[in-house]
N, C-alpha and C positions, 0 to 999 in steps of 0.2 A: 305661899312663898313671900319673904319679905324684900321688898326694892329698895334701891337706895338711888335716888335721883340728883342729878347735876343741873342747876338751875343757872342760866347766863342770861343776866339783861345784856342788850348788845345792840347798836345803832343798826338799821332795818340794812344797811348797808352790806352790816357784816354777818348777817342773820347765816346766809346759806355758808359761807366759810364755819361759823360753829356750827352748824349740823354737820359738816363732813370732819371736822375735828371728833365731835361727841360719836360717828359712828366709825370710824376707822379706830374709836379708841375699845369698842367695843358695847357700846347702849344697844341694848336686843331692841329699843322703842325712842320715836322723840316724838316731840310735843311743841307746834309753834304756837306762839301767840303773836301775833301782829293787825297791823290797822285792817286787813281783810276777814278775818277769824273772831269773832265774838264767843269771849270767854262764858264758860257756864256760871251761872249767878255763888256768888261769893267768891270769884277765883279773881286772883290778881292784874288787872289789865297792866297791857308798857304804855313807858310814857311815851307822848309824842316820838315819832320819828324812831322810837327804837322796836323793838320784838324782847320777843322771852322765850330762849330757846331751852327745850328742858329734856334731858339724857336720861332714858334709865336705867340701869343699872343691877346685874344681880347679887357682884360682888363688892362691897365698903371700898378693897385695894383698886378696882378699876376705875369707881368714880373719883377718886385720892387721884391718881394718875390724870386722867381724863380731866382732871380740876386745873392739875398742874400746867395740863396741853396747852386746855385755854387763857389762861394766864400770862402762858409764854407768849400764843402767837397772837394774843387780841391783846394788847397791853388797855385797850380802852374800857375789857367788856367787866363787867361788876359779876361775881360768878360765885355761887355756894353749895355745900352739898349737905343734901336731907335724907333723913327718913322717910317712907313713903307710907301713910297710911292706908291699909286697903279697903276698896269699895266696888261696889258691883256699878265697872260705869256705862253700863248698858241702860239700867235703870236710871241712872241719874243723867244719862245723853238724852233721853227719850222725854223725861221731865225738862230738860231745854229748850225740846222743839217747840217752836208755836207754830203757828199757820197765819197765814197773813191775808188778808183782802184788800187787793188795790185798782179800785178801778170795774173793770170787769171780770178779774183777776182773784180766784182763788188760788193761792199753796201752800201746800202742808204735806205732811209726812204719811208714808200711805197706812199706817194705825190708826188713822183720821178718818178713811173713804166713805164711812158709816154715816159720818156728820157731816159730811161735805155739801156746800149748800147745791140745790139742784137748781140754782136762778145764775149760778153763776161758771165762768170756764174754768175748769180743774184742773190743776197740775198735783201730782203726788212727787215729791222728790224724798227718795231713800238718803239722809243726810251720809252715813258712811264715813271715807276717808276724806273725801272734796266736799267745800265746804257749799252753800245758797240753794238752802230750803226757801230763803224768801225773808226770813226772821232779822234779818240785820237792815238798818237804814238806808244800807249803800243797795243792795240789792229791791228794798220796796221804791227806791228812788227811782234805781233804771227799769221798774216793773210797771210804777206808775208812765216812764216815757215811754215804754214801749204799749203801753193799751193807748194811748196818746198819738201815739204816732201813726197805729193800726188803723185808729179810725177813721183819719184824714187820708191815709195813702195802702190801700190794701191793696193786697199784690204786692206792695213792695220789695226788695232784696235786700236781706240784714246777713249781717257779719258780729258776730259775738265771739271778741276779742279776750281770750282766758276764761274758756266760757265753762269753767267748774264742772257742777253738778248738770251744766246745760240749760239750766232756769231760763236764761232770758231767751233764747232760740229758741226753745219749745214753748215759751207761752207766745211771742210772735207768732212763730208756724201754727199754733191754735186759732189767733185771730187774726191770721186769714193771709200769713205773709208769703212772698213768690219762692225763689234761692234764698234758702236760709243756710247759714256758713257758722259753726262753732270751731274756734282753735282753741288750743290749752299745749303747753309744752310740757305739760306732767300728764304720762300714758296710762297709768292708774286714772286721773281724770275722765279721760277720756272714756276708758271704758266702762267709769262705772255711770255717767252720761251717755252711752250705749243702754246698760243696762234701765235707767229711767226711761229711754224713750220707748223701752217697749216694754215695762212699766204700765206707761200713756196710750201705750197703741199709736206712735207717733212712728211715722216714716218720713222721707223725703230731708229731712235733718243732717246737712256732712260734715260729721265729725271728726275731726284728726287734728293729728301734733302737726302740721304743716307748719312751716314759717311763713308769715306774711308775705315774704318775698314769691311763694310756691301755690298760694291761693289766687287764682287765676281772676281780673277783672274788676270791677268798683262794684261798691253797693250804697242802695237808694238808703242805709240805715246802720249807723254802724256804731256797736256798742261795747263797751270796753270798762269792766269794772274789777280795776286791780287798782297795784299799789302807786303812789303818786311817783315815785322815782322810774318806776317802769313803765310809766307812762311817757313820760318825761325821756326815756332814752327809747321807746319806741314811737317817736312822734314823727321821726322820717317816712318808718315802714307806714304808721296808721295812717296819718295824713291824705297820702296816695290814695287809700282806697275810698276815700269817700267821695260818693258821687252828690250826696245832698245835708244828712245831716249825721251829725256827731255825738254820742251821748256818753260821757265817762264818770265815773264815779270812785270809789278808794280814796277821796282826798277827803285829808281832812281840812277845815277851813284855812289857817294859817297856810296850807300850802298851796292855797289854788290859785294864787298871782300866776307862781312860776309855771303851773301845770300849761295857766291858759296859753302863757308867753312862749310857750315850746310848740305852739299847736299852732299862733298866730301867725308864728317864723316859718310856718309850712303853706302861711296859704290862707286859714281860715277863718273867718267871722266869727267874734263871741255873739250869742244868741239868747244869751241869759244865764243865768243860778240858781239852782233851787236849794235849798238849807234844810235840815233835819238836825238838830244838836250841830254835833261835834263836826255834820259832814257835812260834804255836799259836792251837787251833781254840775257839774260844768256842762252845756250844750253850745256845740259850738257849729257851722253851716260853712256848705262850701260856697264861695262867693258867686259862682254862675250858675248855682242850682236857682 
């Protein structure tokens, strides 16, 4: 079958507005790219601050239509329509994955479990539709804090704010963590982080679409690696529950003045930054821990 795809750069802002444009207009599939989602090698990254929202399409007239949508209601978003070449992208997702080692910290993808080192703690994450196998910088960042912070305070209570594929909750609860808490407000997430923990053979792990507001309690550990704007408008809800320290990550450097500045108006101590390229990890403490 040949696709015809609707491709819209669009400020991260207004990313979720064109996906529900490109699927009420009829796209059978989309496709984001944003600062949380690392594209497969040769594929187009956005720039700062925006996404690349991409419709597909079975019909030329619907993506024409669906082109028009966008246009009307995003006057900002840069928007064109292609041909799609086809490709087997199971094979080419799979050539993607890498495996990461951080720390004490093995993960990878479980096509890997053959080679997986036996010196070190395993995670297998089925990448799927939710993205942190481990492979993006934002992710080895809070993987690196969290073997870090296991060492010093085991037993502790972690909270993993957008917690994906579940990565950073299950390698905690690996090495050695008390109440471990994953939220995600996308239920496809969620389940298919069900489906990794027992993967892992991992229990005791609570996972749900809860809202901050519904997750009962503080935590000694509390990590949150998404987009810098959503950080930034959940800095009331996260704040609160930290009972010690803070680990965020999705920002990219120009944006981490404002990120910390939303977190400090709540309360908390910056504690430092760690840098990787383009990102980096804000850690910030609660001032009576």
């Amino acid at each position: 079958m040949s696709w015809v795809s609707v491709t819209v750069d669009v400020s991260e802002a207004d990313s979720e507005w064109v996906q529900t444009l490109l699927t009420e207009a009829g796209a059978a599939g989309l496709e984001v790219r944003d600062a949380s989602t690392p594209p497969m090698p040769g594929v187009r990254r956005p720039s700062a601050g925006e996404a690349i929202v991409i419709g597909y399409f079975e019909q030329a007239a619907d993506a024409d239509d669906a082109l028009g949508t966008v246009r009307d209601e995003v006057p900002g978003a840069r928007a064109v329509v292609e041909g799609v070449v086809e490709q087997d992208w199971s094979v080419a997702w799979r050539e993607r994955i890498k495996s990461v080692t951080v720390g004490r910290l093995w993960v990878g993808p479980p096509w890997e479990k053959a080679t997986a080192p036996a010196d070190k703690v395993c995670l297998f994450i089925e990448p799927k539709m939710a993205f942190g196998t481990g492979d993006h910088p934002t992710t080895s960042l809070c993987l690196a804090a969290v073997d870090s912070y296991l060492a010093s305070h085991p037993g502790c209570s972690v909270l993993d704010v957008g917690t994906g594929t579940g990565v950073l909750a299950f390698a905690a609860k690996k090495l050695g963590s008390g109440r471990t808490v994953g939220t995600d407000n996308d239920p496809v997430a969620i389940e298919l982080a069900k489906e990794c923990a027992e993967e892992n053979g991992l229990s005791g792990v609570e996972l749900s679409t809860k809202t901050l507001d519904e997750v009962e309690g503080t935590f000694d550990f509390v990590l949150a690696n998404i987009l810098a704007n959503t950080l930034i408008a959940l800095a009331p809800l996260i704040a609160p529950k930290v009972k010690h320290r803070l680990v965020m990550a999705g920002v990219l450097v120009p944006q981490a003045d404002e990120v910390r500045r939303a977190y400090v108006a709540q309360g908390l101590v910056s504690a430092g930054d760690v840098v990787e390229g383009e990102w980096i990890r804000l850690d910030l403490v609660h001032p009576g821990a």
